[in-house]
N, C-alpha and C positions, 0 to 999 in steps of 0.2 A: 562256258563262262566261268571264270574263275570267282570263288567264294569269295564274301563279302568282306571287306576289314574291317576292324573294328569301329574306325570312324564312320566309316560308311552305313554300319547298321545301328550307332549311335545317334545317328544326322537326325536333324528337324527341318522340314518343311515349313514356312510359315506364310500364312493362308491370310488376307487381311478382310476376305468380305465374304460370303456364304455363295456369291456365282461364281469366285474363281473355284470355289471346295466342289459346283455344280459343273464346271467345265474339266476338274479335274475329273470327275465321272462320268462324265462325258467320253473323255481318251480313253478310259480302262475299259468301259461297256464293248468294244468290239474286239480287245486285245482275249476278252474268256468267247467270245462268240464261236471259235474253232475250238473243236476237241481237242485236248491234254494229247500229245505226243511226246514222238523224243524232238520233234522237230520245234513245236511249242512251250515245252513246260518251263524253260528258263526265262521265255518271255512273263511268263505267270507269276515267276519268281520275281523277278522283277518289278511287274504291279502291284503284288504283294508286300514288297518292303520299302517301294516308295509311298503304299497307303501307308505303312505303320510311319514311316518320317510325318508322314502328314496328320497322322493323329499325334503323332507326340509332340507337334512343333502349333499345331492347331484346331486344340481339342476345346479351345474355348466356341469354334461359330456352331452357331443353334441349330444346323440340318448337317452337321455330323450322325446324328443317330441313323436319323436319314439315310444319308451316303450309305454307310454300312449296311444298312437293311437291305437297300435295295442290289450289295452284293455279294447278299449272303448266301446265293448257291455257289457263285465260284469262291468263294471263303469256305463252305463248308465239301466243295467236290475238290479241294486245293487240302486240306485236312487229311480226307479222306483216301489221299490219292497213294499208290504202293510205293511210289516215288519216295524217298527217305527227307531227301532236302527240301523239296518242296511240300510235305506236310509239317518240315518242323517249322517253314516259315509261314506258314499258314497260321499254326498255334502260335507263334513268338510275335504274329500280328495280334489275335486276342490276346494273349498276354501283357503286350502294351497296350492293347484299348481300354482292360480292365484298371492298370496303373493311371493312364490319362485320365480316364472318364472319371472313374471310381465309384457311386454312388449312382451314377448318370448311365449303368451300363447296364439295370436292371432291365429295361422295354428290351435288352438283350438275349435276356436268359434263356425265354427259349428258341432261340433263334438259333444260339450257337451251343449252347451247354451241349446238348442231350448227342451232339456230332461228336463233343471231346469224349464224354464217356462210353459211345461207342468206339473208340478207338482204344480205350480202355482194355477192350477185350479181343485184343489181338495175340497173337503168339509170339511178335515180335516185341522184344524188352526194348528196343529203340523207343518204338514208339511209344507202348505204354509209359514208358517214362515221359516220354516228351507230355503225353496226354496228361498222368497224373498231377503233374506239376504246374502246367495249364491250368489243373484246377485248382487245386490251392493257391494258385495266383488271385486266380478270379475270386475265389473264398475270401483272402487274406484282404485283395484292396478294393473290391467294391465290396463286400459284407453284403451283401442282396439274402433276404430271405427266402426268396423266389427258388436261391437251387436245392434249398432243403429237402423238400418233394423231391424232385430230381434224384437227389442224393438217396432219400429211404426205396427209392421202389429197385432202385442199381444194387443195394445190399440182398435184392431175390436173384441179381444173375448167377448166371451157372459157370460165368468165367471169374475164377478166383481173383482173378488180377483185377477185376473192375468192383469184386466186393471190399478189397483192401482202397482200391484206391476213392470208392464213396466213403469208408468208414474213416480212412486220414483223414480228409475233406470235411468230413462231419465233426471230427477231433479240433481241426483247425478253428471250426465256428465258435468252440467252446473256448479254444484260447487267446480268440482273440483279445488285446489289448488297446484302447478301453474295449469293453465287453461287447456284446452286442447288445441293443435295445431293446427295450422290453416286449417289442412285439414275438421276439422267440419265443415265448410264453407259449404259441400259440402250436408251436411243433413241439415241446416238451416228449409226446406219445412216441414223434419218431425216433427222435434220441434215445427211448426207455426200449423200441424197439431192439434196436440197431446193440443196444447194451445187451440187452435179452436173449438176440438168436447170434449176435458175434458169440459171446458166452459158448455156444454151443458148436460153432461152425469148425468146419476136417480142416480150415486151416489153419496152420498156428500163428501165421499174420494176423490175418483177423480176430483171432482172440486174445492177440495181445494189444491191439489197437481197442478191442472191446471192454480189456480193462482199464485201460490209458480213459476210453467214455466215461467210463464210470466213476476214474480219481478226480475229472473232471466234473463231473455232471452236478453236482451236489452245491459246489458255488454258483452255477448259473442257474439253478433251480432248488435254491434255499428250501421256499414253498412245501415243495413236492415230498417230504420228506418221508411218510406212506409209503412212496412209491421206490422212493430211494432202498428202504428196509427189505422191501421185498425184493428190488430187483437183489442188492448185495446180497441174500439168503438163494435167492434162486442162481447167480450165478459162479459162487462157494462152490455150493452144492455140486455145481453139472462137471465144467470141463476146462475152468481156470487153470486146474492143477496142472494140467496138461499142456501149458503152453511154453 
């Protein structure tokens, strides 16, 4: 099957009542029932980007969330898969669900987040690119505080590639424009974290994104400003120099 043009992966679906969005789920339920082959995977390709037309063309009906939920294993084994094209159109389906929904795609987060930042930590730059950028998608247009967590426990893996691409991620929350809501208040620790041990981390990605936190940190956490003093003394100190 030859790639998609660009009209084609611009199209919208438009859906006008919540049982046609139920019968289009209907069709795709049996098309992921057979294992991913070579003989299968274009078919998947396929259901996959006629979902993301149907989210971009009809992300207003109320059991959208729904839909998706209910096919987030072949979304998240369609991600997953070694296949190249068929996980970037896996991610460039969350990636428009994040732009449609926006706000609406939080009962998401952990459905599909914790798939993208495992892909993170793969060898291949393909992917991880695809992956990182996936997340700053989803960062940028739903603003969910929900991947916060997510984001601080990813800055413990041992694959470098998914500690830079939490720390972007967590850069992005801070710049967001308008800012984020006051509820961030409530992860301030992980940010002072992520400033803390970036500071100190063997890679010079990460510690340059560590101080990119920190030029940031200080207008979205006026407050904090104790906290601000010590981290800037503690990460002077360690291994800024070095980056």
């Amino acid at each position: 099957m030859p790639p998609q043009s660009s009209a084609q992966q611009n199209a919208a679906i438009h859906l006008d009542a919540p049982s046609q969005l139920d019968a289009e789920l209907k069709m795709m339920l049996p098309i992921f029932e057979v294992p991913e082959s070579e003989d299968t995977w274009e078919r998947f390709e396929e259901a996959l980007s006629r979902l993301a037309a149907i989210v971009r063309g009809s992300n207003h009906l109320p059991n959208i969330v729904q839909v998706l939920r209910k096919l987030r294993i072949p979304i998240n084994n369609s991600m997953l898969t070694e296949r190249t094209r068929l996980s970037r159109t896996a991610m460039a389906l969350l990636d428009e669900v994040a732009r449609s929904l926006g706000g609406r795609f939080d009962p998401l987060v952990d459905t599909f987040v914790p798939t993208i930042i495992k892909i993170t930590t793969r060898a291949n730059k393909v992917f991880v690119t695809a992956a990182s950028s996936t997340l700053i998608s989803i960062v940028v247009n739903t603003r969910s505080l929900n991947i916060i967590p997510l984001l601080g426990e990813s800055l413990k893996n041992s694959a470098k590639t998914t500690r830079i691409a939490a720390a972007d991620a967590l850069l992005n929350f801070l710049l967001l424009d308008p800012p984020a809501d006051q509820r961030i208040d409530a992860y301030g620790d992980i940010f002072e974290i992520a400033i803390r041990d970036g500071a100190v981390d063997p890679a010079p990605a990460v510690r340059e994104l560590s101080r990119k936190l920190w030029d940031a940190y200080p207008a979205v956490f006026p407050h904090r400003r104790d906290r601000c003093e010590f981290l800037v003394i503690f990460c002077v100190s360690e291994q800024w120099y070095k980056c």
